[in-house]
C-alpha positions as CSV (number, residue, x, y, z in Angstrom):
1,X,-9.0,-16.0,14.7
2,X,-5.4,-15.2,15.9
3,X,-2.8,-18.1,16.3
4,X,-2.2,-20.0,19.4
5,X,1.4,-18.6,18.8
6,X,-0.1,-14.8,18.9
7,X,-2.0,-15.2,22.1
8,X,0.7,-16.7,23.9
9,X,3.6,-14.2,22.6
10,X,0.8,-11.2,23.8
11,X,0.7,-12.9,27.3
12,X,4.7,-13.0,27.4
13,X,4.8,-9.4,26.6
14,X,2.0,-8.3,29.1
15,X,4.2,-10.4,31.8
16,X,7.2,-8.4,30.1
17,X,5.2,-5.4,31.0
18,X,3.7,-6.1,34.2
19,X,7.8,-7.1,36.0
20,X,9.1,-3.4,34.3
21,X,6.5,-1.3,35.8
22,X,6.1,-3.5,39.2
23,X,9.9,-2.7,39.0
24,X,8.5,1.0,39.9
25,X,5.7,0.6,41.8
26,X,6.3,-1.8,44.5
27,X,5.1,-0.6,47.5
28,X,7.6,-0.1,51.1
29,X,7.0,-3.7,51.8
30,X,7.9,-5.1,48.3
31,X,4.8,-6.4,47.5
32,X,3.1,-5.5,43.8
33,X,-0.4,-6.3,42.9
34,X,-2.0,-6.2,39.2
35,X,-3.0,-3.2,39.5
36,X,0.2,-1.7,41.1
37,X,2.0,-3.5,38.1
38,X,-0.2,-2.1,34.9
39,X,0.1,1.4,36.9
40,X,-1.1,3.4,39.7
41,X,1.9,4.9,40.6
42,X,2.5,8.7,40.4
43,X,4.3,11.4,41.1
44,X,8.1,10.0,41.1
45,X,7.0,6.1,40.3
46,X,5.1,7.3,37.1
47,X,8.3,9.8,36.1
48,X,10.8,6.6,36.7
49,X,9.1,4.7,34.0
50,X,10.9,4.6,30.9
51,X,10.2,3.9,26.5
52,X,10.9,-0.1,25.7
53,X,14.8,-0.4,25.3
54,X,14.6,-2.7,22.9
55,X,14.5,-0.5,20.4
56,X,15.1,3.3,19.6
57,X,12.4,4.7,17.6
58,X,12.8,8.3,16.0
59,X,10.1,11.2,16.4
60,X,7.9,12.3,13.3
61,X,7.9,15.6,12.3
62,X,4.2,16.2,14.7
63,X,5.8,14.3,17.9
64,X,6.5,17.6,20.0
65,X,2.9,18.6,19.1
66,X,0.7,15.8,18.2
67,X,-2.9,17.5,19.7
68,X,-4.8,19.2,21.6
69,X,-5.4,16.7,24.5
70,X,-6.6,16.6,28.2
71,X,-4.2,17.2,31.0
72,X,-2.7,14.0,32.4
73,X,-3.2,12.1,28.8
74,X,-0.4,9.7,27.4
75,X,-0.8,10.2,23.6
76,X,2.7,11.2,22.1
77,X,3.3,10.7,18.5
78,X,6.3,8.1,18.4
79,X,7.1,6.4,14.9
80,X,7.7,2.7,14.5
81,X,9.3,1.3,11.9
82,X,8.4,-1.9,9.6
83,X,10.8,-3.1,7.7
84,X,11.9,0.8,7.7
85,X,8.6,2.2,7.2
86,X,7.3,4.4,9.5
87,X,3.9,4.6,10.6
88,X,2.6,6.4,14.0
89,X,1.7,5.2,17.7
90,X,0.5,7.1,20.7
91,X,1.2,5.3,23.9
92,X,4.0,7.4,25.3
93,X,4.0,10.7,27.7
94,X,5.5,13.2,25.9
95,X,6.6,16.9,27.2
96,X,5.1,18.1,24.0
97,X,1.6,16.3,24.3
98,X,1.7,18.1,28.0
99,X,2.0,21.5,26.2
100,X,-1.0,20.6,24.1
101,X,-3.0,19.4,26.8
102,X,-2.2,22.9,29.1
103,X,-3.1,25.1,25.7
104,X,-6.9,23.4,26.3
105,X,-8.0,19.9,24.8
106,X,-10.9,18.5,24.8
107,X,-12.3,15.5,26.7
108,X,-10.9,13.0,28.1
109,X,-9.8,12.8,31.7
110,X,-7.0,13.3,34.5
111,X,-5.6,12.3,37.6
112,X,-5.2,8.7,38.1
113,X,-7.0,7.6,35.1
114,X,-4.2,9.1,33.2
115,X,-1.8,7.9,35.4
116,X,-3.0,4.5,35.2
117,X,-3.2,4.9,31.4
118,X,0.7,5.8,31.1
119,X,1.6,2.1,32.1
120,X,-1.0,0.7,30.1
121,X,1.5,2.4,27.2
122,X,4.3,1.0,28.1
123,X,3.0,-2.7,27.8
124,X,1.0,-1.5,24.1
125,X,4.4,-0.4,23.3
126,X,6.3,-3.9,24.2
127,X,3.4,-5.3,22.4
128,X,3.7,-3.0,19.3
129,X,7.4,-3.8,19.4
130,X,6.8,-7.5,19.0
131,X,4.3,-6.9,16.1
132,X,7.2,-5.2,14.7
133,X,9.6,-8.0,15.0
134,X,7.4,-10.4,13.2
135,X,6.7,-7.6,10.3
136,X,10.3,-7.6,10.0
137,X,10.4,-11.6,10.0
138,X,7.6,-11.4,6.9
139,X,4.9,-12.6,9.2
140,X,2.3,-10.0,8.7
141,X,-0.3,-12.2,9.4
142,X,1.1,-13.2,13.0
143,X,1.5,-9.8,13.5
144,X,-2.2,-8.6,13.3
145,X,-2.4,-11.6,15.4
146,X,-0.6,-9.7,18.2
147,X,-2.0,-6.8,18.1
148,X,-5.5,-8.7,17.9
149,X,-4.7,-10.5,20.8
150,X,-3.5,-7.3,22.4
151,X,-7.0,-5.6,21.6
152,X,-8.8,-8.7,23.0
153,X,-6.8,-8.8,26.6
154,X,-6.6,-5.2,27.4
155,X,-9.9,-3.7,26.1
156,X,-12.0,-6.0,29.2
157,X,-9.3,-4.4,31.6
158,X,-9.2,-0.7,30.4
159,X,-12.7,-0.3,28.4
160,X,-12.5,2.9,26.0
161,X,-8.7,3.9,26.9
162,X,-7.5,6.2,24.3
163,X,-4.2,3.8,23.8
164,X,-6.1,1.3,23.0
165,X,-8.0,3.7,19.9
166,X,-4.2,3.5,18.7
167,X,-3.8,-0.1,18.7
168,X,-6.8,-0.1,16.9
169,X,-5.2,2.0,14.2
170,X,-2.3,0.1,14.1
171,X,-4.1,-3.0,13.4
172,X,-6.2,-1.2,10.8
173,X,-2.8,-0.2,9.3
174,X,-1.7,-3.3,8.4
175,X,-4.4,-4.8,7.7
176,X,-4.8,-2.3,4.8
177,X,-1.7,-3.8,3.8
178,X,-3.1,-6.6,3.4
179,X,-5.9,-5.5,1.2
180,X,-8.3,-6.3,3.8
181,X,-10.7,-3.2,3.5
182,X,-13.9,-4.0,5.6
183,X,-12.0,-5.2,8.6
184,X,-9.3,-2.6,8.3
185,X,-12.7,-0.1,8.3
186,X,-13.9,-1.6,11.7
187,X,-10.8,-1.1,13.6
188,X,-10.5,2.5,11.9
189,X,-14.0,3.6,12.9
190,X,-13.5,2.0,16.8
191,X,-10.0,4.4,17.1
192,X,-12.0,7.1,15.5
193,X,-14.5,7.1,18.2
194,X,-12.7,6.3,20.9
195,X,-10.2,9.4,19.9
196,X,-12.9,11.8,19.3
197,X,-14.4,11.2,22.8
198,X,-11.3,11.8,24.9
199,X,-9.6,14.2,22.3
200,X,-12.2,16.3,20.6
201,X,-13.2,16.7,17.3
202,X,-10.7,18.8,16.0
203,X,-7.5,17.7,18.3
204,X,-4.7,16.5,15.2
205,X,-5.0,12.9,16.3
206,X,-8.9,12.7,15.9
207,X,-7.6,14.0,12.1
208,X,-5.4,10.8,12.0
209,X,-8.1,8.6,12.9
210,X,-10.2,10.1,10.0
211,X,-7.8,9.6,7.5
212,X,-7.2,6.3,8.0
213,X,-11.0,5.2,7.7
214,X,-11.1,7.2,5.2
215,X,-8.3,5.5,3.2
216,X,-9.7,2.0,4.3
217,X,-13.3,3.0,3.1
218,X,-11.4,4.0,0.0
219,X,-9.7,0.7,-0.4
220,X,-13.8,-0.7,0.3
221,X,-14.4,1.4,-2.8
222,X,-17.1,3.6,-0.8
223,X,-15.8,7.1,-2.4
224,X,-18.9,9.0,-1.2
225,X,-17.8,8.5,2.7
226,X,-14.3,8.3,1.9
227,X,-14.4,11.9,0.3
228,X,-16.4,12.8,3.5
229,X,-13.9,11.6,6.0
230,X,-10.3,12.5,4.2
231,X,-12.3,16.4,3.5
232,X,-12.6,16.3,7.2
233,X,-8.7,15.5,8.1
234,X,-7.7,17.5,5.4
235,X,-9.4,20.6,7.2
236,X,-8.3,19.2,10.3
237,X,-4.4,19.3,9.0
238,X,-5.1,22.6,7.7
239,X,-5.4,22.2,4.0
240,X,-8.3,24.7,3.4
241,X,-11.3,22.6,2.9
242,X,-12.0,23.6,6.7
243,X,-13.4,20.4,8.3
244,X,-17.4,20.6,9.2
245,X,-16.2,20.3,13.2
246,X,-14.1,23.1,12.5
247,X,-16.9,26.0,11.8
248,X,-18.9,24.6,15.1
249,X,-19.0,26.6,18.2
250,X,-16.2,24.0,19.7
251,X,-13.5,25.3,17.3
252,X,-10.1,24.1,17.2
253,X,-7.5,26.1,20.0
254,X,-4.6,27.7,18.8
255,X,-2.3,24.8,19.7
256,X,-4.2,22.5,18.0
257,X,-3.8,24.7,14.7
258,X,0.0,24.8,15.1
259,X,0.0,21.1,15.6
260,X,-1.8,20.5,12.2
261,X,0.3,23.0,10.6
262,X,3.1,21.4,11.7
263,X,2.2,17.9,10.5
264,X,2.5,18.6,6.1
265,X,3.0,14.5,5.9
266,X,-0.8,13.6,7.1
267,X,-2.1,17.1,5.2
268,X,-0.2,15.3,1.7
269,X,-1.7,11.8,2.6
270,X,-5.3,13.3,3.0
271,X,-5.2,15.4,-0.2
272,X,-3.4,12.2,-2.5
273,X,-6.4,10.4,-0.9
274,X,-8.8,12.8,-1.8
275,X,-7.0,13.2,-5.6
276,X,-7.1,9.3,-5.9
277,X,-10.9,9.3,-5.4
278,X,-11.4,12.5,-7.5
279,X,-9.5,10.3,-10.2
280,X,-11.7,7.0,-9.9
281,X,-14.6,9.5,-11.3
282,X,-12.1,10.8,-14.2
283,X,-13.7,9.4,-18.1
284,X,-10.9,11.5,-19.9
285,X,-7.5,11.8,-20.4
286,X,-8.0,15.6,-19.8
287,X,-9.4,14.8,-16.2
288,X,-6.7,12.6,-15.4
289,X,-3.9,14.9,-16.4
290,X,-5.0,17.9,-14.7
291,X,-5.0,15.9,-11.2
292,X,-1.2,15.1,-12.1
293,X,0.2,18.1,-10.4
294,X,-1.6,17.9,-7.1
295,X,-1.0,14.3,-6.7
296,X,2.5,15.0,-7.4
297,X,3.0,17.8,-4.6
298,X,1.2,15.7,-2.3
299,X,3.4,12.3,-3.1
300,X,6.4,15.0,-2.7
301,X,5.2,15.7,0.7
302,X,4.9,11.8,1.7
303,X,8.1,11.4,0.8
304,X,9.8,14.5,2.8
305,X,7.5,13.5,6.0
306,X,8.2,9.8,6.2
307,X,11.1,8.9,4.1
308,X,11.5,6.3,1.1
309,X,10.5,3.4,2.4
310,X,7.5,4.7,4.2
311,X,4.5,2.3,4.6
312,X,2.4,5.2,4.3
313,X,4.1,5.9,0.8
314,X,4.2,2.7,0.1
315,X,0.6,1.8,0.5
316,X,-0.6,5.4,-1.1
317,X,1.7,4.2,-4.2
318,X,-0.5,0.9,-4.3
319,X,-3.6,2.4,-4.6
320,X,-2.7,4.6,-7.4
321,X,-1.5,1.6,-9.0
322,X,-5.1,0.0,-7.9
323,X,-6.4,2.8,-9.5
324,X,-4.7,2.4,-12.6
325,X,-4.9,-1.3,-13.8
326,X,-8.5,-1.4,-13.1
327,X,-9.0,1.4,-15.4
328,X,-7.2,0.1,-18.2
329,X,-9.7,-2.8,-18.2
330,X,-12.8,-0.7,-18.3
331,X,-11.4,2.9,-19.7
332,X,-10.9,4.1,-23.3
333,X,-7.3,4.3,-24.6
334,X,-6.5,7.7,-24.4
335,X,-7.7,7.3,-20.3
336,X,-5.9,4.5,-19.9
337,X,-3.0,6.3,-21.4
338,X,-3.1,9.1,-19.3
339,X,-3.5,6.8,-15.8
340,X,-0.5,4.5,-16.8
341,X,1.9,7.9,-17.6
342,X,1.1,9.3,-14.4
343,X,1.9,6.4,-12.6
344,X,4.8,6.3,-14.0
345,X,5.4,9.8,-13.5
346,X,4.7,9.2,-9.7
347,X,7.1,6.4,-8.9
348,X,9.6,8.9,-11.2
349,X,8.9,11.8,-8.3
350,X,9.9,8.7,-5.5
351,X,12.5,6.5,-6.5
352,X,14.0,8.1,-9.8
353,X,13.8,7.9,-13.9
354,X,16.2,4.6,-13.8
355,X,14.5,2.8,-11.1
356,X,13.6,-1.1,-11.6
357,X,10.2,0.3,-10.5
358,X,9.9,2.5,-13.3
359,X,10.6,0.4,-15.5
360,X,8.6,-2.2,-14.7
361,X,6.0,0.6,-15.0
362,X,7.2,1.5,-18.6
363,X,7.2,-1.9,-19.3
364,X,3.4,-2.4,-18.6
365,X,2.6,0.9,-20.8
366,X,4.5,-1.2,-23.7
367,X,2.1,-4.1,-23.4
368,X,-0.9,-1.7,-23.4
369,X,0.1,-0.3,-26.3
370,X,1.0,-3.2,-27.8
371,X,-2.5,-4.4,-27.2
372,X,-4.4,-1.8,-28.7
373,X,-2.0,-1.7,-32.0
374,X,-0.1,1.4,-30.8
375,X,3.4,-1.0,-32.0
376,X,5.6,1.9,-32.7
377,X,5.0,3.3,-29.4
378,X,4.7,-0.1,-27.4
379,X,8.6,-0.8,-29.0
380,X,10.1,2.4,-27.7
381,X,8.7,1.9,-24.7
382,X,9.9,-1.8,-24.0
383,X,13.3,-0.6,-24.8
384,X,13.3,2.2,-22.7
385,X,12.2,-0.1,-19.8
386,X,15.1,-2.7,-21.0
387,X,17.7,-0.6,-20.7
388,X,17.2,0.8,-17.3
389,X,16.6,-3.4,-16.1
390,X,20.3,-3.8,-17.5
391,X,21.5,-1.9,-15.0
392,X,19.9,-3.9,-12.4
393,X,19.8,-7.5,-14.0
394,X,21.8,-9.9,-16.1
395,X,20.5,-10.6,-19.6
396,X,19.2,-14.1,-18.5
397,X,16.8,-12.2,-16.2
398,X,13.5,-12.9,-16.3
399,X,12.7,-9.3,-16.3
400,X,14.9,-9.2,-19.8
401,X,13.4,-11.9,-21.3
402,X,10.0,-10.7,-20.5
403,X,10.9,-7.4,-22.5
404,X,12.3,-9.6,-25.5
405,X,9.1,-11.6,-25.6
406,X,7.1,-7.9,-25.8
407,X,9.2,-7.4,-28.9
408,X,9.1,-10.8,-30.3
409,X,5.0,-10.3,-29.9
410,X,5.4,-6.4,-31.6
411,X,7.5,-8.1,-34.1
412,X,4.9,-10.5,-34.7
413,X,2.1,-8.2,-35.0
414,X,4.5,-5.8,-37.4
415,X,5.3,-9.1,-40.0
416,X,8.6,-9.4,-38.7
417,X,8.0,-13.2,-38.7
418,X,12.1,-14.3,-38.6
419,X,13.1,-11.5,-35.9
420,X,9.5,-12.7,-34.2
421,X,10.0,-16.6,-34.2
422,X,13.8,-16.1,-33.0
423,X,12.8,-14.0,-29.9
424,X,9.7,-15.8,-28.8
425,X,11.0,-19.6,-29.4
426,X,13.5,-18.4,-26.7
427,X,11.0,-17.1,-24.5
428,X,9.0,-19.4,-24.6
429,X,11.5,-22.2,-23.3
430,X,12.6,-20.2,-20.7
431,X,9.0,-19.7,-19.4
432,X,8.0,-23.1,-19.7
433,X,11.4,-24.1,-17.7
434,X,10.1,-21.5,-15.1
435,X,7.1,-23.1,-14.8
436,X,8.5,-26.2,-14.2
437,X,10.9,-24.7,-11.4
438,X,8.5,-22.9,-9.4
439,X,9.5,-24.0,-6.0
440,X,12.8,-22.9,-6.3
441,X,12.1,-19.9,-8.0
442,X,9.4,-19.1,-4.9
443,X,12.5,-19.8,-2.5
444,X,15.0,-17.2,-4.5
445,X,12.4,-15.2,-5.5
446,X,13.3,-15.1,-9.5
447,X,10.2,-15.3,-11.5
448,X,7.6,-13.5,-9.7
449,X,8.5,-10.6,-10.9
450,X,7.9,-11.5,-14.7
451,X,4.7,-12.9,-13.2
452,X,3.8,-9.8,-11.5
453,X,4.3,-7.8,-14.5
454,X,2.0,-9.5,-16.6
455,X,-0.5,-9.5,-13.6
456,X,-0.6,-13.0,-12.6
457,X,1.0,-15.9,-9.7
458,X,4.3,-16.8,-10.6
459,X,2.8,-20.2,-11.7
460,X,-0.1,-19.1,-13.9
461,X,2.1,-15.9,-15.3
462,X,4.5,-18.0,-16.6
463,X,2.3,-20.1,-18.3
464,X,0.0,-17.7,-19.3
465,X,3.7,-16.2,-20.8
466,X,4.5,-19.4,-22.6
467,X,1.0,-19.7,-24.1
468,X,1.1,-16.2,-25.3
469,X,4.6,-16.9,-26.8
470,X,2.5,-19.8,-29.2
471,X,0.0,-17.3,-30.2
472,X,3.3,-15.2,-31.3
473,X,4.4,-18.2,-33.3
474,X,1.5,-18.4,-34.8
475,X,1.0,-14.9,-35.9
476,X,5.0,-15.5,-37.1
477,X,3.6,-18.7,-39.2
478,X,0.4,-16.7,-40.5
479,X,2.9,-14.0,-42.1
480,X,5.2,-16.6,-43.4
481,X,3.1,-18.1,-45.3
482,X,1.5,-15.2,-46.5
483,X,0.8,-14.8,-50.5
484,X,1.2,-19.0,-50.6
485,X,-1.3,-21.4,-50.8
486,X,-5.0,-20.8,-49.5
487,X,-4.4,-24.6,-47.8
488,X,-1.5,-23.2,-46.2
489,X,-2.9,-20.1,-44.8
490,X,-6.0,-21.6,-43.7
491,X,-4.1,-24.2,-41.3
492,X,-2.0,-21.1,-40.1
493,X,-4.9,-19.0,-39.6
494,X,-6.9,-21.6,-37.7
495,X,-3.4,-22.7,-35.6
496,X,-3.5,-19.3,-34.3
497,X,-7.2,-19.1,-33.3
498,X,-6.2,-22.7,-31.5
499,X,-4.2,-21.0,-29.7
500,X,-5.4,-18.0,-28.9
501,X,-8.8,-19.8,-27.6
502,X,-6.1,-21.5,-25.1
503,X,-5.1,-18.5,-23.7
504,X,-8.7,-17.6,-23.6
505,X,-9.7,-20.4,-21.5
506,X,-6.4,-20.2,-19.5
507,X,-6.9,-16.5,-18.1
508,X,-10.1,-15.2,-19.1
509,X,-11.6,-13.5,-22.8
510,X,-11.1,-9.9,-20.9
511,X,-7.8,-10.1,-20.1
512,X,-5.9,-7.4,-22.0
513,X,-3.3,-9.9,-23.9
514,X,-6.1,-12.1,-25.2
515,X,-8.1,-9.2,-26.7
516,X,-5.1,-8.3,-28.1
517,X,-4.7,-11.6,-29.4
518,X,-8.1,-11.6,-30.6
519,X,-7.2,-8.2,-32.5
520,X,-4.4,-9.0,-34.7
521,X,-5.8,-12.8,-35.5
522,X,-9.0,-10.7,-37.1
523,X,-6.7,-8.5,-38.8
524,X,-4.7,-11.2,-40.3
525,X,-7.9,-12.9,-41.1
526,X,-9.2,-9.9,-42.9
527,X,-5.8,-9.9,-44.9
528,X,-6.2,-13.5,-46.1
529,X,-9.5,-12.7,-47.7
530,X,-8.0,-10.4,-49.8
């Protein structure tokens, strides 16, 4: 249910709204009514009506030819930026969407409707701004609110308007932000329908509203429609799988085809999509790597269409990553290999070799490796990732002491026990202090990334971190004592299996740094027998 704060910040906008276009539409004797405010002034009124000032919004790449739509239709393609990430609304006349409409869309209608519609955009897009302010405020939450709230006060007023498809895709936007699949799929499949009857089948923006319940089915794990609908947009944007619309008698005009052509960011979305769920079927390394280039070239094209600090990008880079840790739980290593080096080759492609993303990355490959007794290769790669952090962090970082308590545990696990005990006693103070300063760690933000790394909450990561640092000390004791008494080994041996039953119980028997607990404490077991 949206907040009592997002219902009455949507009625403050629609009264925003409602004194701009009255502004325009007042008759001779200066008198407005509801309807004369949300819009049925034409002709000179309708032209006098101008974008939101409140902020200036540049065009995507496909604005000057978003579709084939119906003559009178307000669908342009105007960008909006989150936190400067762009994603696409349609609530604005546009000279290019008239062009589109003249070369022949299909559906939809004219005349006043459309005129009455054109208003209705400019108080979605005073809404949509608003959304955006609270995005930028870190209130993603009230923000779906708003645009709830929107979709709740206009839809009784304008039943199946075409703007309101595009809330509708805005809402399921963010909500895929917020990992929320099955409700992001709802609002997805209402703009797909409501697009597809006043645009056509194959108009560019019924192609947008595919893709995006195709990528929300994909986040529902559904692959099998997924594939179906991101096939379909891909045809649509003209990347040769030709759409099944597309070979019907109601083909696509010419000016729809130039629009799709001219829109490479939505073509490289559809096709990563449609790599991503061609990967979740991959069960070798082989597979895996031979997807590499395509997803590559269509990452490239993300980045070109939308920028950096795309949402799009942004939220195509999370599913990847999706993608990724859940198959090193349940792959072989040589898969799980292969998934984390292309990841890493991805984020390479956006943000460079030296990134802190990156090595973040790297550093997550090390503690793979590092689980599954690859320690040669696990202790190149936690340097490599240290060395780029230096250039973002101090030393006392938690990001650096993370990487010295990988290679205190790969010391461990090598016999290294005095380089092991010196690096983990130190990390495992610091994470213990952390644990202890949460709430000012959640206020400056220090912490949660070591947390993240590991995969858990601040809280739990960095005890999960200091517990893991014991089972270090442990393995450090086990190889100190080595070659004395049977007594002595015996109390090490079962100190460690104390402690590695802790972790155990603390974060779960499949979690990857408990089985590769469990691995080395059998191995040093086996080596006590002897």
């Amino acid at each position: 249910m949206a907040s009592r704060r997002g219902a009455s910040a949507v009625w403050w906008v629609i009264g925003h709204a409602m004194r701009d276009s009255a502004s325009v539409a007042r008759g001779p004797g200066g008198t407005s009514t509801m309807v004369a405010a949300l819009g049925t002034a034409g002709g000179a009124g309708a032209a006098a009506v101008s974008e939101p000032s409140s902020r200036a919004f540049p065009q995507q790449p496909f604005a000057q030819a978003a579709s084939a739509l119906p003559a009178g239709a307000s669908a342009a393609a105007t960008s909006w930026a989150l936190q400067g990430r762009q994603h696409v609304r349609c609530f604005s006349i546009s000279r290019g969407c008239a062009e589109d409409a003249a070369a022949g869309g299909a559906g939809g209608s004219g005349g006043g409707a459309g005129e009455r519609r054109m208003s209705l955009g400019e108080a979605l897009n005073t809404l949509v701004d608003a959304a955006i302010e609270k995005v930028e405020a870190g209130d993603m939450d009230e923000a779906v609110s708003l645009l709830k709230e929107g979709l709740n006060t206009f839809e009784p007023m304008f039943p199946n308007s075409p703007e309101l498809g595009e809330l509708h895709n805005q809402a399921a936007l963010l909500l895929l932000f917020q990992n929320k699949g099955e409700e992001a799929a709802y609002h997805a499949g209402v703009s797909l329908e409501t697009t597809k009857r006043h645009f056509g089948a194959n108009s560019v923006l019924t192609g947008h509203r595919l893709l995006r319940l195709g990528v929300a089915k994909f986040v529902q794990g559904r692959m099998s429609e997924a594939a179906g609908l991101l096939r379909e947009a891909y045809g649509i944007f003209g990347g040769g799988d030709a759409s099944p619309s597309a070979s019907s008698t109601s083909a696509a005009s010419p000016a729809a085809s130039a629009s799709a052509s001219a829109d490479p960011g939505s073509r490289g979305e559809a096709g990563f999509y449609l790599d991503l769920v061609a990967l979740a079927h991959c069960r070798d390394a082989g597979g895996v790597n031979a997807l590499t280039p395509s997803l590559r070239a269509n990452l490239r094209a993300l980045k070109e269409a939308y920028g950096l600090e795309s949402m799009i990008l942004s939220l195509a880079l999370a599913q990847h990553s999706r993608l990724t840790h859940g198959g090193l739980d349940q792959a072989d290593l040589a898969v799980g290999e292969a998934l984390m080096q292309q990841h890493i080759a991805l984020l390479t492609d956006v943000v460079g070799p030296d990134a802190e993303d990156v090595a973040v990355a790297r550093y997550k490959l090390a503690t793979y490796y590092y689980a599954n007794d690859m320690l040669r290769d696990a202790a190149a790669a936690v340097k490599q990732a240290a060395v780029a952090l230096r250039a973002h962090y101090p030393e006392e970082h938690d990001m650096l002491v993370l990487c010295r308590h990988r290679l205190g545990m790969i010391f461990a696990a090598q016999g290294d026990h005095r380089s092991a005990t010196q690096l983990l006693t130190a990390s495992r103070k610091h994470f213990l202090e952390g644990a202890q300063q949460q709430p000012q760690q959640q206020q400056d933000g220090a912490g949660a990334a070591a947390a993240g790394a590991e995969g858990g909450g601040e809280g739990q990561g960095q005890n999960m971190l200091a517990k893991e640092a014991d089972i270090g000390l442990a393995m450090a004791r086990c190889r100190a004592v080595g070659g004395r008494s049977a007594e002595q080994q015996a109390e090490a041996l079962e100190s460690l299996r104390r402690e590695v039953e802790s972790l155990s119980r603390s974060i779960g028997e499949g979690h990857m740094l408990v089985q590769g607990a469990s691995r080395y404490y059998t191995a040093l077991a086996k080596m006590a027998q002897r």
